[in-house]
The first five atom37 places (N, CA, C, CB, O) and aatype in JSON, in Angstrom:
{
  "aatype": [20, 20, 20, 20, 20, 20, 20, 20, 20, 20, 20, 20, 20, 20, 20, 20, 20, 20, 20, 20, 20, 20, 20, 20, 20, 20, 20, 20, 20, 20, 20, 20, 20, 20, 20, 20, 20, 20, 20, 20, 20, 20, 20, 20, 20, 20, 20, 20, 20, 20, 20, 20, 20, 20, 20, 20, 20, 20, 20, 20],
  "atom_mask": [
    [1, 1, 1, 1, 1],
    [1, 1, 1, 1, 1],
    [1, 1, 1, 1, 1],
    [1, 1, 1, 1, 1],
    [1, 1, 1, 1, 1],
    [1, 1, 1, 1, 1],
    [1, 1, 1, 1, 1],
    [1, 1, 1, 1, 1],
    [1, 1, 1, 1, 1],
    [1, 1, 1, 1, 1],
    [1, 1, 1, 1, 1],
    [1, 1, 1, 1, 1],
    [1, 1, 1, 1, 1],
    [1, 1, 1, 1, 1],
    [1, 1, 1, 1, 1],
    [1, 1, 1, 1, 1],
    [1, 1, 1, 1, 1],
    [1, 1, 1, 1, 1],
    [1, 1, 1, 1, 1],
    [1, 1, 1, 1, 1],
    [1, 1, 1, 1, 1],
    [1, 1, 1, 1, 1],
    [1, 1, 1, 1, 1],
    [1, 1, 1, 1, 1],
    [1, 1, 1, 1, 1],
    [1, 1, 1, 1, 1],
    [1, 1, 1, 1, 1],
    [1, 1, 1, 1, 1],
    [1, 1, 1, 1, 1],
    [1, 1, 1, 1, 1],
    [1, 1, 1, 1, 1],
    [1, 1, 1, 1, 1],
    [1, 1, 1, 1, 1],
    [1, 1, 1, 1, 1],
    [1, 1, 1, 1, 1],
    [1, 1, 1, 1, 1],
    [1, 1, 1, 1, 1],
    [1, 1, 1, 1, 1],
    [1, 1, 1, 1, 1],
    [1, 1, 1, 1, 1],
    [1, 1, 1, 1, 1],
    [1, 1, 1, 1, 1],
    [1, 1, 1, 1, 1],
    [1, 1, 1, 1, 1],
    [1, 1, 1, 1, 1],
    [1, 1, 1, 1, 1],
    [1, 1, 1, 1, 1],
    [1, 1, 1, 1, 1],
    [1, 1, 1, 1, 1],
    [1, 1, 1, 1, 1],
    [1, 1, 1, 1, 1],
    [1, 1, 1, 1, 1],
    [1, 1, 1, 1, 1],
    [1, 1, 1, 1, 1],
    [1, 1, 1, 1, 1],
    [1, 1, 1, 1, 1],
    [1, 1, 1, 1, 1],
    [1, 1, 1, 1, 1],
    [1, 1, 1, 1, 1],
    [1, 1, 1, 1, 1]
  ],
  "atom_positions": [
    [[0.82, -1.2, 0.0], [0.0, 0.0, 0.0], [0.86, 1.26, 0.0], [-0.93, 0.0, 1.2], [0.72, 2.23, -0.75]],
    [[1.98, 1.08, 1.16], [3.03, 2.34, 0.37], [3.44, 2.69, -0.8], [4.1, 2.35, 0.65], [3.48, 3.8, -1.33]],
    [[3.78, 1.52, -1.22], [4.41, 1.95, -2.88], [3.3, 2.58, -3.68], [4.95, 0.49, -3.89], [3.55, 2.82, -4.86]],
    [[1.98, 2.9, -3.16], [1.48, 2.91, -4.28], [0.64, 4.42, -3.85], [0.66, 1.43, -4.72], [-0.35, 4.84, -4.45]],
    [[1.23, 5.02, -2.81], [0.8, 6.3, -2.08], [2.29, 7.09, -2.18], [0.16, 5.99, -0.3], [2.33, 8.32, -2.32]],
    [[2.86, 6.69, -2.13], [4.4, 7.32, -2.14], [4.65, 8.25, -3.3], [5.56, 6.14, -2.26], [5.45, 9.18, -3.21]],
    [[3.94, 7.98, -4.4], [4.28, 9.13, -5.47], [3.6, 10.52, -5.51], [4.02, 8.6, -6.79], [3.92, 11.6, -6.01]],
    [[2.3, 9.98, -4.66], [1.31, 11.09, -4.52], [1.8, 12.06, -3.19], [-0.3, 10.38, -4.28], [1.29, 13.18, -3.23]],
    [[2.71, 11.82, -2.02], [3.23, 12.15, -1.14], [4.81, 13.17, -1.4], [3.24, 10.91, -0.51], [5.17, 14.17, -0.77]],
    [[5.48, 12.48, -2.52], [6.66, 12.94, -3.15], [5.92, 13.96, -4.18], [7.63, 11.67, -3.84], [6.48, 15.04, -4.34]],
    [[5.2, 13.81, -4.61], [4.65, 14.72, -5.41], [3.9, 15.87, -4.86], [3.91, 14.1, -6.2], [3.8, 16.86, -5.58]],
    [[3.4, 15.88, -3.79], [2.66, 17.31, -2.52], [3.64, 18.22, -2.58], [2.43, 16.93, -0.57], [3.69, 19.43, -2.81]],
    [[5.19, 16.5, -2.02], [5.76, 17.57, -1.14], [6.99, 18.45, -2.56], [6.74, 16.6, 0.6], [7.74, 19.4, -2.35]],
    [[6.87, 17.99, -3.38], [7.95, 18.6, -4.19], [6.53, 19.6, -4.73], [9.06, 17.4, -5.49], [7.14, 20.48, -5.34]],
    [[5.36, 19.89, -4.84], [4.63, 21.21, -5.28], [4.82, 21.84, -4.26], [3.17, 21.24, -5.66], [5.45, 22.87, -4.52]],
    [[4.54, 21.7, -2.97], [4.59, 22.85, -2.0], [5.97, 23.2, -2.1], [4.15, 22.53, -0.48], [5.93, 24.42, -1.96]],
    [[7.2, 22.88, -2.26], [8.64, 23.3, -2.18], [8.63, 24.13, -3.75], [9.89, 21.77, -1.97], [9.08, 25.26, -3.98]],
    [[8.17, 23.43, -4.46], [7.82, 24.82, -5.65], [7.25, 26.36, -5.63], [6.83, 24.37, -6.48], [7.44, 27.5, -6.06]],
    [[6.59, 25.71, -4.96], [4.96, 27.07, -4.68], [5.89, 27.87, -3.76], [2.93, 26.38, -3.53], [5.73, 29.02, -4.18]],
    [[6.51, 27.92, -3.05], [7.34, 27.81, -2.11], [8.64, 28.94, -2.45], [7.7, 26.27, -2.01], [9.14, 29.97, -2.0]],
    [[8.73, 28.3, -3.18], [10.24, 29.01, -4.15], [9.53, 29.84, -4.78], [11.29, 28.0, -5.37], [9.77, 31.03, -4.6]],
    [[8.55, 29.47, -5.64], [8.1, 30.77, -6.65], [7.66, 32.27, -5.53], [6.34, 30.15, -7.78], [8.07, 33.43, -5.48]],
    [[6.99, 31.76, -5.03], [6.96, 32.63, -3.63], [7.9, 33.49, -2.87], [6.74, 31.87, -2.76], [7.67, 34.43, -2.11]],
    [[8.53, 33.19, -3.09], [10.02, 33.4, -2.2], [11.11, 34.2, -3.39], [10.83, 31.5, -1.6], [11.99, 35.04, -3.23]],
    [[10.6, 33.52, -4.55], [11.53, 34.52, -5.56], [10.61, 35.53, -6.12], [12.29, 33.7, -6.93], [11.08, 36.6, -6.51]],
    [[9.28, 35.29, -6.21], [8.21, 36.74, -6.47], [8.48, 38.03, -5.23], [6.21, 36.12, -6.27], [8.49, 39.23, -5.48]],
    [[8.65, 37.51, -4.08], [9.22, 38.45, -2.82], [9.94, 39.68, -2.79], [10.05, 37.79, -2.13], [9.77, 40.84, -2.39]],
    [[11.19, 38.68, -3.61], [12.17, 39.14, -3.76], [12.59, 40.02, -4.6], [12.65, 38.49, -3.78], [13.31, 40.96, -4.3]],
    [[12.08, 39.71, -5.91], [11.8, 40.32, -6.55], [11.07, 41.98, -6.62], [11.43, 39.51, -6.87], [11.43, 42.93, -7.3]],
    [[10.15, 41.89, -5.83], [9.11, 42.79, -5.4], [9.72, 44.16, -4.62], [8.14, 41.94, -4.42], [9.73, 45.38, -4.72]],
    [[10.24, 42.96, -3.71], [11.61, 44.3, -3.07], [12.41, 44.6, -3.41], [12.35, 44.32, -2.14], [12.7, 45.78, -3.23]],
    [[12.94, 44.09, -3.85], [14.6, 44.72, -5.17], [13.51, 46.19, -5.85], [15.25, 42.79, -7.37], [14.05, 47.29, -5.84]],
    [[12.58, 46.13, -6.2], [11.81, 46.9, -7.5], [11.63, 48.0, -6.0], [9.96, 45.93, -8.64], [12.27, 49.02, -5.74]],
    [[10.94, 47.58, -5.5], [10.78, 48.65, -3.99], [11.53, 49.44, -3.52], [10.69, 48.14, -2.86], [11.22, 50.59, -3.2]],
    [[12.65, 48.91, -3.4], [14.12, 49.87, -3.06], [14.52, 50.66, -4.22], [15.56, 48.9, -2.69], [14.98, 51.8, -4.18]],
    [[14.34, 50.1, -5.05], [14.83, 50.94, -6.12], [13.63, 52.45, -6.35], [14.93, 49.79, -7.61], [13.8, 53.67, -6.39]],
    [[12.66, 51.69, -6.44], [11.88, 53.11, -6.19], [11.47, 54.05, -5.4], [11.14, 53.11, -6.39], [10.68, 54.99, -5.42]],
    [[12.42, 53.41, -4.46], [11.76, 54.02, -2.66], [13.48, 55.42, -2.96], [12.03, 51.93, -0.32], [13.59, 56.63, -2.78]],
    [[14.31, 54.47, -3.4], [15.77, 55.2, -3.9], [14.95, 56.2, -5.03], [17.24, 53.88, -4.77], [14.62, 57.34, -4.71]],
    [[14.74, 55.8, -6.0], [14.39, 57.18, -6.94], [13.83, 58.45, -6.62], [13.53, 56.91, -7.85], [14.12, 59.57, -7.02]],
    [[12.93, 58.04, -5.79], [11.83, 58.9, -5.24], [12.39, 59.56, -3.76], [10.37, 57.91, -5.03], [11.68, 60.44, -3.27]],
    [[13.69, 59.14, -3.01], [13.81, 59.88, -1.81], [15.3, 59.69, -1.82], [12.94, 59.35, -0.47], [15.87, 59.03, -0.95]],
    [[15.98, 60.34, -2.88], [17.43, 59.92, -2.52], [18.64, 60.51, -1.21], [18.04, 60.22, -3.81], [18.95, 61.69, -1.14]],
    [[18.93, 59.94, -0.72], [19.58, 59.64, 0.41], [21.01, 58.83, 0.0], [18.58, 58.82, 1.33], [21.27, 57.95, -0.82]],
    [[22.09, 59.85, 1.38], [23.15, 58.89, 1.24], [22.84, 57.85, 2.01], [24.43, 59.36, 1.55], [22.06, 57.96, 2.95]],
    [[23.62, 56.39, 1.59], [23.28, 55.52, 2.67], [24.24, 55.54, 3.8], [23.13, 54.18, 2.2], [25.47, 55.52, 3.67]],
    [[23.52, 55.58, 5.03], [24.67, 55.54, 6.52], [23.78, 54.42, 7.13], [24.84, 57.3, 7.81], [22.57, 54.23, 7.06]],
    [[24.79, 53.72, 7.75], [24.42, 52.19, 8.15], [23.99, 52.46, 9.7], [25.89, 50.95, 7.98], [23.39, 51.58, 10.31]],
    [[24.37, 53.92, 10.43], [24.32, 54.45, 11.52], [22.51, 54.85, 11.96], [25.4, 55.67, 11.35], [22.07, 54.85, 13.11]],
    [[21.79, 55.13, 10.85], [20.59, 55.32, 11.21], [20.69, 57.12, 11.52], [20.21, 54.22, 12.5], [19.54, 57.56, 11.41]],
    [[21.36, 57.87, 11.75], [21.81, 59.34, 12.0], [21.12, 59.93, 10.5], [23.8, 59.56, 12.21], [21.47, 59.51, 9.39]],
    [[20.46, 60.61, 10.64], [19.91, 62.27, 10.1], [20.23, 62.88, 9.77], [19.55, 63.08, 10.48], [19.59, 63.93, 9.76]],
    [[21.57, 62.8, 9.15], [22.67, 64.79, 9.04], [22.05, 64.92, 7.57], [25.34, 64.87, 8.98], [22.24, 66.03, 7.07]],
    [[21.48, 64.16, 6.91], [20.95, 64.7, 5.64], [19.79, 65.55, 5.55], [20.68, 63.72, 4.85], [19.76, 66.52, 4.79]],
    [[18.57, 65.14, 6.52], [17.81, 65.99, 7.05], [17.58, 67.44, 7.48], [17.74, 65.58, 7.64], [17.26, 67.72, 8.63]],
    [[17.76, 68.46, 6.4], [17.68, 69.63, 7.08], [16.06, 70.59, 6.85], [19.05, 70.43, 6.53], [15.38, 70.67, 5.82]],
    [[15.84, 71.19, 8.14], [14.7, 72.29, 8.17], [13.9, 71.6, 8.52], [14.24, 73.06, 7.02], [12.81, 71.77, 7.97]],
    [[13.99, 70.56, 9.54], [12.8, 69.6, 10.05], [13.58, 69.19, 11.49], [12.39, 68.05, 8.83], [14.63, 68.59, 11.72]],
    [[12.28, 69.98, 12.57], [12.63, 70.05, 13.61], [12.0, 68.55, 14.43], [12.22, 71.45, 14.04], [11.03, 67.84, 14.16]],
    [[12.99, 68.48, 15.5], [13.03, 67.05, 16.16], [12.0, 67.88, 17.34], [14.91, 66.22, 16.75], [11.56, 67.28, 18.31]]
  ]
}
C-alpha cells in the first residue's frame, strides 16, 4: 500500500517546495523593484548608523 501512495506524497511535497520558491523569488523580486523606487523617489546617502545629518529644516 506504500508503494502505491508514495508518489502522490513525493509529489505534494515537491509542489509545495515549488509554490514555495516561486513565492520566495516573487518576494524578492518585489523588493529589489521597492528599493529601487523608494531610492528614486527619496534619494539619500546611505549611513548604516541610522543618523539624520541629511535631514535639514525639520525640527526634532
Amino acid at each position: 500500500m506504500i508503494k502505491h501512495v508514495l508518489p502522490y506524497v513525493v509529489g505534494s511535497y515537491g509542489a509545495a517546495i515549488l509554490i514555495l520558491g516561486f513565492l520566495a523569488l516573487t518576494s524578492l523580486l518585489r523588493y529589489r523593484a521597492a528599493r529601487r523606487r523608494l531610492a528614486a523617489v527619496e534619494p539619500r546617502s546611505r549611513r548604516s548608523d541610522g543618523s539624520d545629518h541629511g535631514r535639514q529644516g525639520v525640527k526634532s
